[in-house]
N, C-alpha and C positions, 0 to 999 in steps of 0.2 A: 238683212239684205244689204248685199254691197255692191255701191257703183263706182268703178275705175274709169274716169274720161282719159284720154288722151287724144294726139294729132294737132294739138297747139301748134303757131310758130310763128314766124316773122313771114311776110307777106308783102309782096311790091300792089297796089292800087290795080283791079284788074284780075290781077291772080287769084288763085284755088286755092281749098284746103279739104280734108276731110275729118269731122271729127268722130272720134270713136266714142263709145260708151258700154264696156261689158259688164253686165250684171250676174248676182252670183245664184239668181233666183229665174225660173223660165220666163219667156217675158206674157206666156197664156195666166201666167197669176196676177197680173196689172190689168187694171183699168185704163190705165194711159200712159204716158211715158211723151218726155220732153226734152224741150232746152230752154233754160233761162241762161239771159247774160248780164253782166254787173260791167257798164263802162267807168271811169274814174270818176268821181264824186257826182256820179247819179243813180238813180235808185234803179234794179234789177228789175230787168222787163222779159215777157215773156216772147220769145220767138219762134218755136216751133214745137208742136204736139201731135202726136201718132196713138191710134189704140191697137188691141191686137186684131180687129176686123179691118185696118188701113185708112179707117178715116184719117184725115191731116186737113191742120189748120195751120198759119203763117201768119207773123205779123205783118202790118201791110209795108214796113220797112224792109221785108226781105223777099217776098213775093217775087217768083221769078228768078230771085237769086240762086236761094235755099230751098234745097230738098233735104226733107226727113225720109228714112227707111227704119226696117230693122230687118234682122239675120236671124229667124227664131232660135235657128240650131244652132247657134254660136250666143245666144243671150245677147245680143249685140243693140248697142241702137245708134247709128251715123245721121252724122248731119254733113251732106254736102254743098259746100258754099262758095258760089262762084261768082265773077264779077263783083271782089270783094270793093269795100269803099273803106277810107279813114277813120270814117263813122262808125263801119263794123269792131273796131278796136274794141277788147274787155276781153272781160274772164268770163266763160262759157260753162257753165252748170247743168247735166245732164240729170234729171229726176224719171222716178218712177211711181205710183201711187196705186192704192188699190184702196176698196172697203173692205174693211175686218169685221169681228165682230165687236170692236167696243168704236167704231167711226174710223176716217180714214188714215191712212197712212200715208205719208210721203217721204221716200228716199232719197238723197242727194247724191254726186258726185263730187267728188273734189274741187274740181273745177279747173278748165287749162286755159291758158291765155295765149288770144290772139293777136297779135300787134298789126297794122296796115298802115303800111309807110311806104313811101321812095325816100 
């Protein structure tokens, strides 16, 4: 399985982004599917998870902010992220996971980064 992030980019305090995440596997063979982000020398936190029935969870740093989707028919999984802060700044890591049968699996993306500046 392969996940492609994109929709990274530079970002003024306030403004929007979308991020994308296509996968090369339908997304009905996941158990859940997410985002984690890595800011500069602190450790990767989780911010957003979606299963394929639409439950979604947030961390309570973006609550309100961020919305998780996905696009079945396109493999897709977005994160839309508004009223972005400074704080939001990092590398944005989209996963997928399921149970196999020898235990679970977890997918990465590459990872795109987001900067939030004036």
């Amino acid at each position: 399985v392969q996940l492609q992030a994109s929709g990274g980019g530079w970002v003024q305090p306030g403004g929007s982004l979308r991020l994308s995440c296509a996968a090369s596997d339908s997304m009905f063979r996941f158990d859940g599917m997410g985002w984690h982000r890595q800011a500069p020398g602190k450790q990767r936190e989780l911010v957003a998870t979606t299963t394929p029935g639409g439950d979604t969870t947030y961390a309570d740093s973006v609550k309100g902010r961020f919305s998780i989707s996905t696009v079945n028919a396109k493999n897709t999984i977005y994160l839309e992220m508004n009223s972005l802060k400074p704080e939001d700044t990092a590398v944005y890591y989209c996963y997928a996971r399921r149970l196999g049968t020898t235990g679970w699996g977890t997918y990465w993306g590459q990872g795109t980064e987001v900067t939030v500046s004036s």
